[in-house]
N, C-alpha and C positions, 0 to 999 in steps of 0.2 A: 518700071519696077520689076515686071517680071525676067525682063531680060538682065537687068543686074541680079537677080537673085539667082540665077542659071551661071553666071560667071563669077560667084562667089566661090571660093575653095570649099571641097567637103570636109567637115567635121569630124569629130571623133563619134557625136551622134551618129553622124552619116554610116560612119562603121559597124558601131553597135546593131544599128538597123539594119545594114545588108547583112553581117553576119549572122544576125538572131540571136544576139545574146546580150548581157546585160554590159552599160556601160565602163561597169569598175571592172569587168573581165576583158575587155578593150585596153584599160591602161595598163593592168597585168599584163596581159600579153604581148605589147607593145614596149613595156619598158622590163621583158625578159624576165620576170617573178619565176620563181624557182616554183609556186606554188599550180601554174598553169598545165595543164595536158598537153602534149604534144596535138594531139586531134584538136585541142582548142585554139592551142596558141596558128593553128595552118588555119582555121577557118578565119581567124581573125586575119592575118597577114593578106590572106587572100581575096578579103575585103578590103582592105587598107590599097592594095595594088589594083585591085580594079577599079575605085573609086578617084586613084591617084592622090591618097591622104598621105599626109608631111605631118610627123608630128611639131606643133610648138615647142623648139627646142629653148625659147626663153618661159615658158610658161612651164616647163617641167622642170626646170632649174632653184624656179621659184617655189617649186613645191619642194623637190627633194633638197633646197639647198647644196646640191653640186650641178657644175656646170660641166662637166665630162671636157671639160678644156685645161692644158698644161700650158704654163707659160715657161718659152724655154729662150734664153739670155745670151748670147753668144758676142764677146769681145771685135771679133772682125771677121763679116759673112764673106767678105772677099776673098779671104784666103780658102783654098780649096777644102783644105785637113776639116775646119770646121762647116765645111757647107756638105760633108758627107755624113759629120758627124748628127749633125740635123737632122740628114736624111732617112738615116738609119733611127735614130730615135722616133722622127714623125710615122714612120712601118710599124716601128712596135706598139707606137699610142692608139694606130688608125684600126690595128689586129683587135684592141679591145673596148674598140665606139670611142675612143678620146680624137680630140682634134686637139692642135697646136698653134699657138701664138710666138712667135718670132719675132725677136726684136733685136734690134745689132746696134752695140753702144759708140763701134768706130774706135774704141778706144778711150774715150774721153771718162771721167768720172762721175761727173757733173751727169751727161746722158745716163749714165750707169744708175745711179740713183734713181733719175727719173723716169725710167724704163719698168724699176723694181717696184716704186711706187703706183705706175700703171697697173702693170699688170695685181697688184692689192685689190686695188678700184676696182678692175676689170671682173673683179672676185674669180678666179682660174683657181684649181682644185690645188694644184701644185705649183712648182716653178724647180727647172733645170738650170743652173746659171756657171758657165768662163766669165769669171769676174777678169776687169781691167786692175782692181786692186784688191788684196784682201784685209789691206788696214784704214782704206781708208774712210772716214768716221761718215762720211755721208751716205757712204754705200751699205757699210756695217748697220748704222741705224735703219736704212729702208730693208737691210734683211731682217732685223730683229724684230720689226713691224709688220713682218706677214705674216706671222701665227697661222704659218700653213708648211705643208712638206716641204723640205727644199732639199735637191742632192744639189753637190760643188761638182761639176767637170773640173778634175786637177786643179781643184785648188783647197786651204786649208783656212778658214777666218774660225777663230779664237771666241770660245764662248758660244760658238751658233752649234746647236742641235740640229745636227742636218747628216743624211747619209752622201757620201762619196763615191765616183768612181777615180781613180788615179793611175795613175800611169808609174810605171817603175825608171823612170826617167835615170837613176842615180847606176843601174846595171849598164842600161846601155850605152851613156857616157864615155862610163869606165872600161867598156870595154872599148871603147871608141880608143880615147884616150891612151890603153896600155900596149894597142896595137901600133899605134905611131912613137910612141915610146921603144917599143921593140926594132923598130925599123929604123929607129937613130934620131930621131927628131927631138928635137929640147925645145926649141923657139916657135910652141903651138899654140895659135889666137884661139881665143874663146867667144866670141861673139851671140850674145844672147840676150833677152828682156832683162827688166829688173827685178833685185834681188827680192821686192814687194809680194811676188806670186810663189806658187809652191814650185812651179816647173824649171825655171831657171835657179832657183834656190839648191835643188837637186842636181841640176850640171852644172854649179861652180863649187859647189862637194865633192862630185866624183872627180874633177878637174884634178881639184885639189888633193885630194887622198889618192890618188895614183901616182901624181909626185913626189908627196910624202914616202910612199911605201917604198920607191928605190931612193930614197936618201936624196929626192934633188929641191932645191931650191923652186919656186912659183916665183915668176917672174908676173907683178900685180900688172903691170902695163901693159899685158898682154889679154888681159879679165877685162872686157866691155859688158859690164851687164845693166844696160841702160832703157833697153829700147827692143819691140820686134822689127820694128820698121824698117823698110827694103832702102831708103833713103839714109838712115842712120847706119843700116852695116854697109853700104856702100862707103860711105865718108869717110869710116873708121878702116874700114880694108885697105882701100885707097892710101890712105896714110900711113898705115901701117907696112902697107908693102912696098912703099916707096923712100923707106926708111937704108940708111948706108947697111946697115946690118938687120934686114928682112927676118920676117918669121919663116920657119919650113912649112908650117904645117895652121890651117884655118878647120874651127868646126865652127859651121855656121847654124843658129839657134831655131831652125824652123823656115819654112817654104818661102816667105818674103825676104826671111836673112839670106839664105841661099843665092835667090836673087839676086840680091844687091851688091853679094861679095863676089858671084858670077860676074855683076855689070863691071865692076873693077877691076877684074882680073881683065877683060877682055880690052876694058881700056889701057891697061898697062901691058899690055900684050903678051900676059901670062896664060899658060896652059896648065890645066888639074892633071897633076898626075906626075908630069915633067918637070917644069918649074914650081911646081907646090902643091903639096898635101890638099887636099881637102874632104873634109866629112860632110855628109849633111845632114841635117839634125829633122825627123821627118821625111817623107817620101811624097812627090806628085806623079803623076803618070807620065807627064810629060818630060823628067826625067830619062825616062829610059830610051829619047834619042840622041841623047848626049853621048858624046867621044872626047873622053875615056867615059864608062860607066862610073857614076859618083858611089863612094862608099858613102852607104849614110846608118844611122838610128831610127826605127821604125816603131812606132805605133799603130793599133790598128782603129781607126777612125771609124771601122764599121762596129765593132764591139764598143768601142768608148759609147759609141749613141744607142746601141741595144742594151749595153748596159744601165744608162743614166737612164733612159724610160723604164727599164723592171725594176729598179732600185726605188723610185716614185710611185711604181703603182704597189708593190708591198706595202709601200707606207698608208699607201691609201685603202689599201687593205687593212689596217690595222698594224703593222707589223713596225718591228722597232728600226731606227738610223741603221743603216751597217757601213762598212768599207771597204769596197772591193780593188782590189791592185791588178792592173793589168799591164801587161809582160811589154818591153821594149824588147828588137832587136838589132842590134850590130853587123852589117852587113859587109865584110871587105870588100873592094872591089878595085879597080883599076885605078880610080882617082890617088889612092893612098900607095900604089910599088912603091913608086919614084922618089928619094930623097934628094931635095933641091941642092945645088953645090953652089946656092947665091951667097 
């Protein structure tokens, strides 16, 4: 008995007692009271450290009713854009004692749902969520059943009280877009997700209204907006560019599009740059040992996630929904000189 009772964890008594002081000035100073002394709150820590006290972080949860955890929702962790986006958000949470729960829907909807409805359960303070769709009625319902903060990373669902961070997607396009326009190109694929989400909604607008504005025609059989999937813009390239009368010019919709319209060019034994246009729509690092250097659209994936955590903890602060729009940029580069003469 006595030797289990030596291997039991110390207490928050245990603390109170080394430091000399009363109980409830223990949990004040431990859960950061505004009302504590700096000379009080160091005797207490300093008891807590030598004792090697851990507070019960479910037992204070249950007192204050929050549990200093966000739940944050991310469409597909595989891709890089979003595993930094994470990462930078999980820095800003960890800055102010939250911790983060991570969940990746794969894409599917069904997971999507049931991901949002976890984290409910899980009762998480917040939740960050890259929806795979934002009309679709099962997802919709498990957002409307959190009666908790929620910011949208780039995306727009109808009806939900929620702060945003977004991306200016429809600039960078356009400019994508009116730079290969200038350089002679008519016959430019679009390859990007479907029209369901706010982001590719956005770059088949700017597509769109930069051919309007010089008076040309939109050629629809060149708009794939179905899919991110590296698999699905491979298929579509492939076909596309194996057609008697080819496109000049591909933007590809994001790091896995890129991919895949990369895997088809190299099977059809095309070159960026010489034999065809291409944009890419996002940046990886591993891009830049490519030849030619790809022109792409850029976002920045470390502000998207320091953003979407301050935008949550205002809220949880008190503070009302907002929207913050963050900046794309159009980068030309070597992939885009060349006008193909196929």
């Amino acid at each position: 008995m006595d030797e289990a009772f030596k291997l039991a964890p110390p207490t928050i008594r245990d603390v109170a007692a080394r430091a000399g002081v009363a109980l409830s000035s223990v949990s004040r100073a431990l859960s950061g009271h505004a009302s504590v002394s700096a000379g009080m709150r160091k005797k207490v820590e300093d008891a807590a450290r030598e004792l090697g006290y851990e507070p019960d972080l479910l037992a204070q949860s249950m007192r204050s009713g929050s549990t200093n955890t966000v739940g944050f929702l991310l469409r597909d962790i595989s891709n890089p854009l979003f595993a930094n986006i994470a990462r930078h958000c999980e820095q800003e949470l960890r800055r102010v004692g939250f911790s983060m729960i991570l969940m990746n829907s794969d894409g599917v909807e069904s997971a999507e749902a049931f991901n949002l409805n976890m984290m409910r359960r899980r009762r998480v303070d917040g939740v960050i969520a890259s929806l795979v769709s934002e009309t679709s009625p099962t997802t919709v319902a498990a957002l409307m059943a959190l009666k908790m903060p929620i910011v949208l990373l780039d995306r727009e669902v109808a009806g939900l009280d929620s702060a945003a961070a977004l991306c200016d997607h429809y600039s960078g396009v356009r400019n994508a877009v009116d730079a290969l326009l200038v350089r002679g190109h008519r016959r430019i694929v679009l390859i990007t997700g479907p029209v369901t989400v706010r982001t590719s909604r956005e770059r088949v607008r700017a597509y769109c209204d930069a051919f309007a504005q010089r008076g040309l025609p939109v050629d629809e059989s060149l708009v794939m907006a179905s899919s991110f999937d590296a698999d699905y813009s491979k298929s579509q390239a492939t076909e596309l560019l194996s057609r008697e009368l080819p496109p000049t010019a591909v933007i590809a919709g994001g790091i896995a599009t890129t991919a895949g319209v990369l895997a088809a060019m190299h099977q059809l034994q095309l070159k960026p740059g010489s034999d065809i246009a291409l944009v890419a729509l996002d940046e990886w690092p591993m891009f830049e040992i490519f030849t030619p250097q790809l022109a792409s659209v850029a976002r920045d994936s470390g502000e998207m996630g320091t953003t979407s955590a301050r935008l949550l903890l205002d809220m949880l602060s008190g503070m009302k929904p907002r929207t913050v729009i963050i900046d794309t940029v159009f980068t030309p580069r070597e992939s885009i000189t060349t006008i193909s003469g196929r």
